[in-house]
KELO-462189 format. One record per residue (C-alpha): residue in three letters; residue number from 0; x, y, z. Coordinates in pm, 1 decimal. Layout:
BEGIN
- ALA	NUM	X	Y	Z
...
***
This chain:
BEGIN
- UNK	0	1190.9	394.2	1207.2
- UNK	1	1191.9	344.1	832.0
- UNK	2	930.0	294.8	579.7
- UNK	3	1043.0	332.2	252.5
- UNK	4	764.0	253.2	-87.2
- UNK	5	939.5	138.8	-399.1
- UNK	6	754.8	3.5	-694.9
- UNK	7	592.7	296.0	-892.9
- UNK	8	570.9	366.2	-1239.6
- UNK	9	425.0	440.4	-1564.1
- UNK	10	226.0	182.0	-1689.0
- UNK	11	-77.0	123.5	-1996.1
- UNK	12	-425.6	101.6	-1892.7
- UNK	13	-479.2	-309.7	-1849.3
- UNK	14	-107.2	-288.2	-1717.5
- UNK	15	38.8	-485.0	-1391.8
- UNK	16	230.0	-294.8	-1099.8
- UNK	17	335.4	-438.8	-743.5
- UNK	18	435.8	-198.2	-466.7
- UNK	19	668.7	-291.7	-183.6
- UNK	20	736.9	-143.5	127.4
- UNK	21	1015.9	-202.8	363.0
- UNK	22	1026.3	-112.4	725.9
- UNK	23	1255.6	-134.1	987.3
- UNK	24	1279.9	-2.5	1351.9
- UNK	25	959.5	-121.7	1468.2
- UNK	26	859.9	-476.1	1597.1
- UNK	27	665.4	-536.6	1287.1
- UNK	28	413.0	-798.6	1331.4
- UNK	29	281.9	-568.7	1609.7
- UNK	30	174.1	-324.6	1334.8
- UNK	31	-161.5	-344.5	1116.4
- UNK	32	-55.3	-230.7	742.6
- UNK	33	-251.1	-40.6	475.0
- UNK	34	-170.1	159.0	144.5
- UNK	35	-353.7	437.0	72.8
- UNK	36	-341.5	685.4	-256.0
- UNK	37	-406.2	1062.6	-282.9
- UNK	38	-457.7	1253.6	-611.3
- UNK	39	-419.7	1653.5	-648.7
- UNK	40	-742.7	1776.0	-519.5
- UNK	41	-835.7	1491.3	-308.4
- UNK	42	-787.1	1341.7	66.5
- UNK	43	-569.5	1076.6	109.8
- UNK	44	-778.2	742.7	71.9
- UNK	45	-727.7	413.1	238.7
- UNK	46	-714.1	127.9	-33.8
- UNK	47	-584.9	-175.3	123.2
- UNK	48	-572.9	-301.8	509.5
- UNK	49	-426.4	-619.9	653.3
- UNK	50	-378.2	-716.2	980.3
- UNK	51	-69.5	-751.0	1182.8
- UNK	52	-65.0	-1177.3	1163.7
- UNK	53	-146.3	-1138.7	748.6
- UNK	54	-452.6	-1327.5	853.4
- UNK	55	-685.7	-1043.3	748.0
- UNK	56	-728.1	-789.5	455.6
- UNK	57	-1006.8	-586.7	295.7
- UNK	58	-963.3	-349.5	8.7
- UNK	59	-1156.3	-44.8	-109.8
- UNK	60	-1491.8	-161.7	-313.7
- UNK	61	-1324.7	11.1	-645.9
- UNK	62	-974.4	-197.2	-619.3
- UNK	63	-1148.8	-555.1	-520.8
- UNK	64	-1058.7	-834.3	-756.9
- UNK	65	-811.0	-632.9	-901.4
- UNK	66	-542.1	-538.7	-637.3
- UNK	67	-396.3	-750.7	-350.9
- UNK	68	-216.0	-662.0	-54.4
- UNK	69	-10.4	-895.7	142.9
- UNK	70	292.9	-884.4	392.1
- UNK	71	627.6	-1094.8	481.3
- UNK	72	672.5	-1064.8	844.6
- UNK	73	1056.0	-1239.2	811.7
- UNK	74	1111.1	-982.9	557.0
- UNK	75	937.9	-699.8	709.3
- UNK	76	746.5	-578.8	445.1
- UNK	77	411.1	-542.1	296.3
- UNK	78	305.6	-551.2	-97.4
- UNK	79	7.2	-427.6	-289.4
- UNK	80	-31.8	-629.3	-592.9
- UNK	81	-226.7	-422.5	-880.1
- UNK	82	-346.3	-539.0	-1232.8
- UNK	83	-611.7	-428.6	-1432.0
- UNK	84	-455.9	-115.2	-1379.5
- UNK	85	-723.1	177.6	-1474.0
- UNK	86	-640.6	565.3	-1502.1
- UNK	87	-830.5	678.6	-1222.6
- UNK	88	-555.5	431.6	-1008.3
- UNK	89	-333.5	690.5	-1078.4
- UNK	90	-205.1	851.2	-804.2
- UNK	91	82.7	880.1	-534.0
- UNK	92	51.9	580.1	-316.4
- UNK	93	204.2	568.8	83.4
- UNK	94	208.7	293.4	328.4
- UNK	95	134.5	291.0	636.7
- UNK	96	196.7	103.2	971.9
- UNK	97	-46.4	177.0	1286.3
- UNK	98	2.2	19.0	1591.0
- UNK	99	-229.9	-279.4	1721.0
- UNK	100	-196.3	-170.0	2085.1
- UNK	101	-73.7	171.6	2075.4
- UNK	102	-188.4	527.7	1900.0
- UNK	103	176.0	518.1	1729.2
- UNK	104	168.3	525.0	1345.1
- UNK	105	415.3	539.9	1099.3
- UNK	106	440.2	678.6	695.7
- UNK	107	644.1	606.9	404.7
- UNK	108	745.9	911.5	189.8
- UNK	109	518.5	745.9	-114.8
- UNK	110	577.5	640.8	-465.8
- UNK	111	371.8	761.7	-782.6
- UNK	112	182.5	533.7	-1014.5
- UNK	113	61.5	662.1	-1309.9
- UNK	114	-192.0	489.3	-1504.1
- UNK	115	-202.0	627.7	-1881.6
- UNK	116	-196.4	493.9	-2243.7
***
């Protein structure tokens, strides 16, 4: 199985970032999808869910009208759209697959986004 983040960056406070991730290995629209983010000194966070069919999504109160997560289930992979980029977005972000009828779960290796003028 492969899940591999791509998309990261350094970008201005007001700036625009999309994150992709690509999997492979796993029968993917049998997998839910979410990115999370972790800071030094903090516990990983969820920030964005959606469901295996795409049909459903809900995002962390502090990212909502400003990032958007979505997924291609030809393509295999999921994208969190972010603008209105702030500083405390900052962070190492992961994705993450979790299985809709099993315990199995699966973790990119994460890319950074920083978030400074």
């Amino acid at each position: 199985v492969s899940v591999v983040e791509s998309g990261g960056g350094l970008v201005e406070p007001g700036g625009s970032l999309t994150l992709s991730c690509v999997t492979s290995g796993v029968p993917f629209d049998e997998y839910h999808a979410s990115w999370h983010r972790q800071t030094p000194g903090k516990e990983r966070e969820l920030v964005a869910f959606i469901t295996g069919d795409g049909y459903n999504s809900r995002m962390v109160d502090s990212v909502k009208g400003r990032f958007t997560i979505s997924r291609d289930n030809i393509r295999d992979t999921v994208s969190l759209e972010m603008n209105s980029l702030k500083p405390e977005d900052t962070g190492v972000y992961y994705c993450k697959l979790q299985g809709m009828s099993s315990n199995k779960e699966w973790w990119g290796q994460g890319t950074q986004v920083t978030v400074s003028s």
